[in-house]
C-alpha positions in Angstrom: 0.0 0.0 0.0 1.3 4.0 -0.2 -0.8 6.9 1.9 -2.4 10.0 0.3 -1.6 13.0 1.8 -3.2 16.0 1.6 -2.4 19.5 2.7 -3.8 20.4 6.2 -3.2 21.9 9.6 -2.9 19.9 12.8 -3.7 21.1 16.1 -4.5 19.5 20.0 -1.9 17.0 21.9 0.0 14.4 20.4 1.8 12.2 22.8 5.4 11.1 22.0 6.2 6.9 22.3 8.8 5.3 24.4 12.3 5.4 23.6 13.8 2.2 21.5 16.9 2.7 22.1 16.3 2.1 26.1 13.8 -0.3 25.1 16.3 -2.1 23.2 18.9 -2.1 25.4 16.5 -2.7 29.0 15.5 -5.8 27.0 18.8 -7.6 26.9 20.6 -6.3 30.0 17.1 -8.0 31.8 17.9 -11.1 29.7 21.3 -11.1 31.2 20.4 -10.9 35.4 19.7 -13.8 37.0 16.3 -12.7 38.7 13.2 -10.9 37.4 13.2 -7.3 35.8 9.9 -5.0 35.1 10.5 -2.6 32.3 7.5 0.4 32.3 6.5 2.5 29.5 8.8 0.3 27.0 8.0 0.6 22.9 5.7 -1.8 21.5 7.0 -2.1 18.0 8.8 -4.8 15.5 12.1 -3.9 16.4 11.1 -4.5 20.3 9.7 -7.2 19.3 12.8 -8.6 17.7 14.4 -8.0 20.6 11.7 -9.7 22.7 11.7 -12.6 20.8 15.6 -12.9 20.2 15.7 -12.8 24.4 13.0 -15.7 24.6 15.4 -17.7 22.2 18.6 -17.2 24.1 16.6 -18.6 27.1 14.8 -15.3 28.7 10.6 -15.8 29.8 9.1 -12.9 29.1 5.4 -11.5 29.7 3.9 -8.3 29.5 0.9 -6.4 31.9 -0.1 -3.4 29.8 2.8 -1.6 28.9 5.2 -3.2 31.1 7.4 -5.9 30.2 8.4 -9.1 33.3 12.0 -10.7 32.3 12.7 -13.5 34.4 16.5 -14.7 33.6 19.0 -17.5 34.9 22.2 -15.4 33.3 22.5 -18.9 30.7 22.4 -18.4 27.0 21.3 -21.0 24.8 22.5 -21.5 21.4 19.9 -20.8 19.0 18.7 -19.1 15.9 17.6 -15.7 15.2 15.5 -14.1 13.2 15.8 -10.1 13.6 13.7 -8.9 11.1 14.2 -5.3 10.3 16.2 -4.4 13.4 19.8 -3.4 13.7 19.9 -2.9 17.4 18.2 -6.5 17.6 20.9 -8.3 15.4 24.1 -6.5 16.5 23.6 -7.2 20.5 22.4 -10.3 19.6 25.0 -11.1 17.8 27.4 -10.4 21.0 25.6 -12.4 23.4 25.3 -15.3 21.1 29.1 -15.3 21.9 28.6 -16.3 25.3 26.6 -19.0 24.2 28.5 -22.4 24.7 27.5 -23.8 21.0 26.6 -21.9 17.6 24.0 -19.2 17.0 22.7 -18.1 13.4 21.4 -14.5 13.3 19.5 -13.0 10.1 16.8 -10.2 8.9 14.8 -8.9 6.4 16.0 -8.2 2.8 16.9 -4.8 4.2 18.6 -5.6 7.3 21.0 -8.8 5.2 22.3 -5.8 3.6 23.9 -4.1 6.7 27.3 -4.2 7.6 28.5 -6.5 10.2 32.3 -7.4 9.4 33.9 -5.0 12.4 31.7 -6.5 15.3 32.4 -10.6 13.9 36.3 -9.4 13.7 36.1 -8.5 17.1 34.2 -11.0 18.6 36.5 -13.4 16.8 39.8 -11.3 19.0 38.2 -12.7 22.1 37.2 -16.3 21.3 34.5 -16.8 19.0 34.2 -18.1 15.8 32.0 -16.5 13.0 30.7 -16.7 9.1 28.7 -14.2 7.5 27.5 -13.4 4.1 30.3 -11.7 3.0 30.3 -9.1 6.3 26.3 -9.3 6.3 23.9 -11.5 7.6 23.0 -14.2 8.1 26.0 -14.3 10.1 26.7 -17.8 13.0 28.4 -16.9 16.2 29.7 -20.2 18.0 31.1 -18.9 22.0 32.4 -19.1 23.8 34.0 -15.7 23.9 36.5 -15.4 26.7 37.1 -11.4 26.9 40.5 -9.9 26.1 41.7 -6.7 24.6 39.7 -5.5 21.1 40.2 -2.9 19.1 37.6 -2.2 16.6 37.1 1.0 14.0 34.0 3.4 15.1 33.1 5.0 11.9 30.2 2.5 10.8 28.1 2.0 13.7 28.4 2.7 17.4 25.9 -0.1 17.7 29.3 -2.7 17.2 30.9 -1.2 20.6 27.1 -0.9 22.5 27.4 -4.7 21.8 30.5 -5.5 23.0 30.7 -3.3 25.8 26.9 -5.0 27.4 28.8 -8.5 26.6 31.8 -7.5 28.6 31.1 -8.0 32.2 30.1 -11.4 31.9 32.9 -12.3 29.6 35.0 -14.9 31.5 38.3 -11.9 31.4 35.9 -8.8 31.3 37.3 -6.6 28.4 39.3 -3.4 27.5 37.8 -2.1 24.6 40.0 0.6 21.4 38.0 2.4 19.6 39.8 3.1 16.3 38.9 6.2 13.9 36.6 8.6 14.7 33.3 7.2 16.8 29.9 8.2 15.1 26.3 8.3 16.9 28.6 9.0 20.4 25.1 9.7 22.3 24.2 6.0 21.9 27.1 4.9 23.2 26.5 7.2 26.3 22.8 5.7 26.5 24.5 1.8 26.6 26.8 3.1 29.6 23.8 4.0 31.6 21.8 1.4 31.1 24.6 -0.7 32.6 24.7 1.5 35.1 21.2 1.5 36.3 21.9 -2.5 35.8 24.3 -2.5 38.4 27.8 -3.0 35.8 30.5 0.2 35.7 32.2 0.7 32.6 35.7 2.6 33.4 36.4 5.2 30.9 40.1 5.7 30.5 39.5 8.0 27.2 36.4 9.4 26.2 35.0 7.6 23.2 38.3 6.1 22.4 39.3 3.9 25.1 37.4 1.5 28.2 37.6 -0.8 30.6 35.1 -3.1 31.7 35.7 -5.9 34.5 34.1 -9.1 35.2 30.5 -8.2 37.0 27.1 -9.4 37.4 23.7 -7.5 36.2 21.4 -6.7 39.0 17.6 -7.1 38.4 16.0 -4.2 38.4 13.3 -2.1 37.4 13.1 0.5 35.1 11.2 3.4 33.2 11.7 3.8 29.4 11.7 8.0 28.3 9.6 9.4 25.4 12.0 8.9 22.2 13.7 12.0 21.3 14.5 10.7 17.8 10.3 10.7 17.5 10.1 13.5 19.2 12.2 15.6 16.6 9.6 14.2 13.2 6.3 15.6 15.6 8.7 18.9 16.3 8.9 19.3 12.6 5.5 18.5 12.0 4.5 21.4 14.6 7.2 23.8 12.7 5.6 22.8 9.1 1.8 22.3 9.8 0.8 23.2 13.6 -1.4 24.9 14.7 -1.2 25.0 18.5 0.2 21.7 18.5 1.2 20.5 21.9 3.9 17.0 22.4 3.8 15.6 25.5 7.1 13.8 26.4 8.0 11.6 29.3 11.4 13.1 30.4 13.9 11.1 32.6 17.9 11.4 33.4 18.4 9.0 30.9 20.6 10.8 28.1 19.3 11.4 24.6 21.7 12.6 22.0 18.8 13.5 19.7 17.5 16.3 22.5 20.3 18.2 20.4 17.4 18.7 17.9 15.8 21.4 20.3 18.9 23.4 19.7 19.0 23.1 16.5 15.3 24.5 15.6 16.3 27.5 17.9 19.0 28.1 15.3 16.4 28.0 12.4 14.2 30.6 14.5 12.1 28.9 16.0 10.9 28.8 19.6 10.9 25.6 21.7 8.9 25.3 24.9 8.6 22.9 27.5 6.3 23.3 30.5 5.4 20.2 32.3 6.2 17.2 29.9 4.4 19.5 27.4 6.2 21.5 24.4 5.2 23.5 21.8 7.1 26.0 18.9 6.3 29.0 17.5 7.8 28.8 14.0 8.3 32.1 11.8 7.0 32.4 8.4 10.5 31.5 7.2 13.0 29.4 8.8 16.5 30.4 9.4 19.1 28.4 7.3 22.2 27.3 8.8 25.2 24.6 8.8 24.5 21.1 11.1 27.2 18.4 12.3 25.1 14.9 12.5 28.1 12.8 13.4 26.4 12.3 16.7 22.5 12.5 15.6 22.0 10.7 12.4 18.2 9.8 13.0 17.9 13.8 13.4 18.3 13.5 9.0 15.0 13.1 8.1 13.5 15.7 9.5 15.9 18.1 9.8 16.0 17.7 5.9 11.9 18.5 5.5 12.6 22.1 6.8 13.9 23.0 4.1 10.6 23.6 2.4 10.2 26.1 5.0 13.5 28.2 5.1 14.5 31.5 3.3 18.5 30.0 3.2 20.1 26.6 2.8 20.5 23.9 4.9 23.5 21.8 5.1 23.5 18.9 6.9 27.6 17.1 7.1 29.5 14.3 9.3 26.4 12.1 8.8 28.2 9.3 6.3 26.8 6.7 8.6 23.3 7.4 7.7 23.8 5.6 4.6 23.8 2.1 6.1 20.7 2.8 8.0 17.6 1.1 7.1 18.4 2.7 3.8 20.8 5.1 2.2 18.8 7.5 4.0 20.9 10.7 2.3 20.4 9.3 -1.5 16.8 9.0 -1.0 16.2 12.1 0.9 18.4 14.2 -2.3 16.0 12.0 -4.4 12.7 12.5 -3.2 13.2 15.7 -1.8 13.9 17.0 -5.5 9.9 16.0 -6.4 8.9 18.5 -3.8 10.9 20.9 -5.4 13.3 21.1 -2.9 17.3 22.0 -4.7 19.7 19.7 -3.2 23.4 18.4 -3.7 24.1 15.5 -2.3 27.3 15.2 -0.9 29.2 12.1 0.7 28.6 13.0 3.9 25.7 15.0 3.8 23.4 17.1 2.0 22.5 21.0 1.4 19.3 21.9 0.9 18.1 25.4 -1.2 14.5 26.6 -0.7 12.2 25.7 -3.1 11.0 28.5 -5.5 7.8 26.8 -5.0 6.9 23.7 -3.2 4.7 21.1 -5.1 2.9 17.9 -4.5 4.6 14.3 -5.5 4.9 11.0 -5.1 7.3 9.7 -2.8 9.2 6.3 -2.2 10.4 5.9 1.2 12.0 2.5 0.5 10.4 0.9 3.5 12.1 3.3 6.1 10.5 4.0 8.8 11.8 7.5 9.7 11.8 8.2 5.7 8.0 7.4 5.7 7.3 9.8 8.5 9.1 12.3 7.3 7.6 12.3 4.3 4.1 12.2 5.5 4.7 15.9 7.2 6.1 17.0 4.3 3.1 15.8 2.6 1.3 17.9 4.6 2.8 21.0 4.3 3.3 20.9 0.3 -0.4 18.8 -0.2 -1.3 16.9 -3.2 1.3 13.9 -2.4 1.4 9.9 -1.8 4.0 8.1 0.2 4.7 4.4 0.1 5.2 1.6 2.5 3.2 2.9 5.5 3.5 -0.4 7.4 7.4 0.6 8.1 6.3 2.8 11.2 5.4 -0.7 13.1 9.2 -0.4 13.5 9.7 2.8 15.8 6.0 4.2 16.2 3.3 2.0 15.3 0.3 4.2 15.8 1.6 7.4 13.4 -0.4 7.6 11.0 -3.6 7.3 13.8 -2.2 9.9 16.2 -1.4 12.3 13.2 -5.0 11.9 11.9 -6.5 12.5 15.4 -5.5 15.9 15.3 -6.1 16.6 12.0 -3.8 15.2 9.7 -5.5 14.0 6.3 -2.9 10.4 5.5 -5.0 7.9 4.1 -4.5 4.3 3.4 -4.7 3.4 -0.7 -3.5 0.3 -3.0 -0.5 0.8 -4.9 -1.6 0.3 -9.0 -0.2 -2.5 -10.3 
């Protein structure tokens, strides 16, 4: 199916989902206590879900009341076999723990997800024990453990996700690990978030050099419970919705010490000229009639692409967006199919390596739009839609991924996406 979209105004309270990222990584760290966990306010989504159901397969039992998950956990992995669907998080951790598995593991995905890079995270779990195949550096990859720990060094200029996995592995690696990272590390925040989960799991990681160097000793995970944030990398799309088509459009946003690279997005709408306020879990913006233009370093804030790129049917100057390479191996070559797409709507862009800049359109128009079964892409495009009218978007069931109940929550306050069959 693809969504019609027509041009409207949206106004009332939207109210932003969990994080996935926490949900992600409060999923396996409960998989690895021996005891029983309660996750609240975690994401119901596919990825979750392939987390959920990867942790049942290494040996987790799992239940949920309402919107909280139950982990109970013996600390054992069993050897099994994966199927991760369309989630990187999923098969990347995964793919660590099946290392501590005493016996051999296969892991694989979607169409999408067999396409993503995997080489520097097998390479390193190899340095420490295990022994690994893939599909020429993709899945599906086999992990047989045991790993035993040991000193790694591993590049951080593909994925942060690679040291997040090695790094929640570490403490019950028989020899703990001390961990190199090589290059410059993209997506820093997420290693941040990893660190404290761990933390609020009862495991220290020693930093010996900021994003380059760690040490992490042989430890136990603590049961626990814990409360999942609103997602700031959701929160930034319903931001830019409010910016492009609100009309005293209120987010509400649970808010936690948990860090959130991607609340870097507030600051970055202030430099476009537009006014951010939070009172009470509750923001809102007041946007001008033109946006600021302005230059924006990614390196940390990939998912921030998307719709930081939309704004740029709203700005009197360009936008140029840089250090954000790594947002080519995401569920797609997200800066390809923004320069593409973003074209249609008559949008000037030059795509770059690392990046794109963005000149304002003499005059935004309707199109049709391919978001290549990415979630992020699809929402997006859907605002856009909104903004420009007169425009249809594929692939709709990608938001099951990160925010299942968009296209509802949009419609409730006025947005105009409807459902309709692709021609054949």
């Amino acid at each position: 199916m693809n969504c019609e979209i027509e041009k409207t105004k949206i106004s009332g309270k939207l109210i932003c989902p969990p994080n996935k990222s926490y949900s992600h990584r409060a999923i396996f760290l409960s998989a690895l206590t021996n005891g029983e966990c309660v996750i609240k306010n975690f994401l119901h989504s596919a990825d979750t879900e392939a987390t959920i159901n990867a942790c049942k397969r290494f040996g987790a039992k799992i239940k949920q009341d309402d919107n909280n998950l139950i982990i109970n956990s013996n600390s054992t992995i069993q050897p099994c076999t994966i199927d991760a669907a369309n989630s990187g998080t999923t098969i990347r951790i995964s793919s660590a723990i099946a290392g501590l598995a005493k016996g051999t593991t296969t892991l694989s995905g979607d169409e999408s997800l067999n396409q993503r890079p995997m080489q520097p995270l097998l390479d390193a779990l190899e340095l420490i024990g295990a022994k690994c195949s893939s599909t020429e550096g993709k899945p599906p990859v086999t992990i047989t453990g045991e790993i035993k720990g040991g000193k790694i060094s591993i590049p951080g200029d593909v994925s942060s996700q690679f040291i997040s996995a090695l790094m929640i592995v570490a403490p019950i690696s028989q020899n703990g690990i001390n961990l190199n990272i090589e290059n410059d590390l993209v997506s820093k925040p997420y290693l941040d978030a990893t660190i404290t989960a761990m933390k609020k799991f009862g495991v220290m990681v020693k930093t010996e050099i900021p994003y380059k160097k760690y040490s992490i000793k042989p430890q136990s995970y603590t049961a626990t419970t814990i409360t999942i944030p609103s997602d700031f990398s959701n929160l930034a799309i319903l931001l830019s919705a409010a910016v492009l088509v609100g009309d005293n459009l209120k987010i509400e946003a649970t808010m936690s010490d948990l860090p959130q690279g991607d609340e870097a997005y507030i600051d970055i709408l202030k430099k476009l000229g537009v006014s951010v306020n939070l009172s009470k879990n509750i923001f809102s913006v007041k946007s001008p009639e033109k946006l600021d233009g302005g230059k924006f370093d990614l390196s940390n804030t990939p998912d921030l692409l998307p719709p930081l790129s939309i704004l740029g049917l709203k700005t009197s100057k360009p936008i140029e967006i840089f250090n954000v390479k790594h947002a080519r191996y995401k569920e797609s070559d997200r800066i390809s199919i923004l320069a593409r797409e973003l074209q249609k709507l008559g949008i000037q862009v030059e795509e770059k390596d690392d990046g794109l800049i963005l000149f304002p359109p003499i005059e935004p128009k309707g199109s049709d739009l391919n978001s290549e079964n990415d979630h992020r892409l699809f929402m997006s495009f859907c605002i856009a839609g909104m903004y420009v009218g007169n425009c249809t978007v594929t692939d709709p069931e990608s938001v099951n991924v990160s925010y299942p109940n968009f296209i509802r929550d949009l419609n409730q306050v006025g947005g105009k996406i409807k459902s309709a069959h692709k021609e054949l």
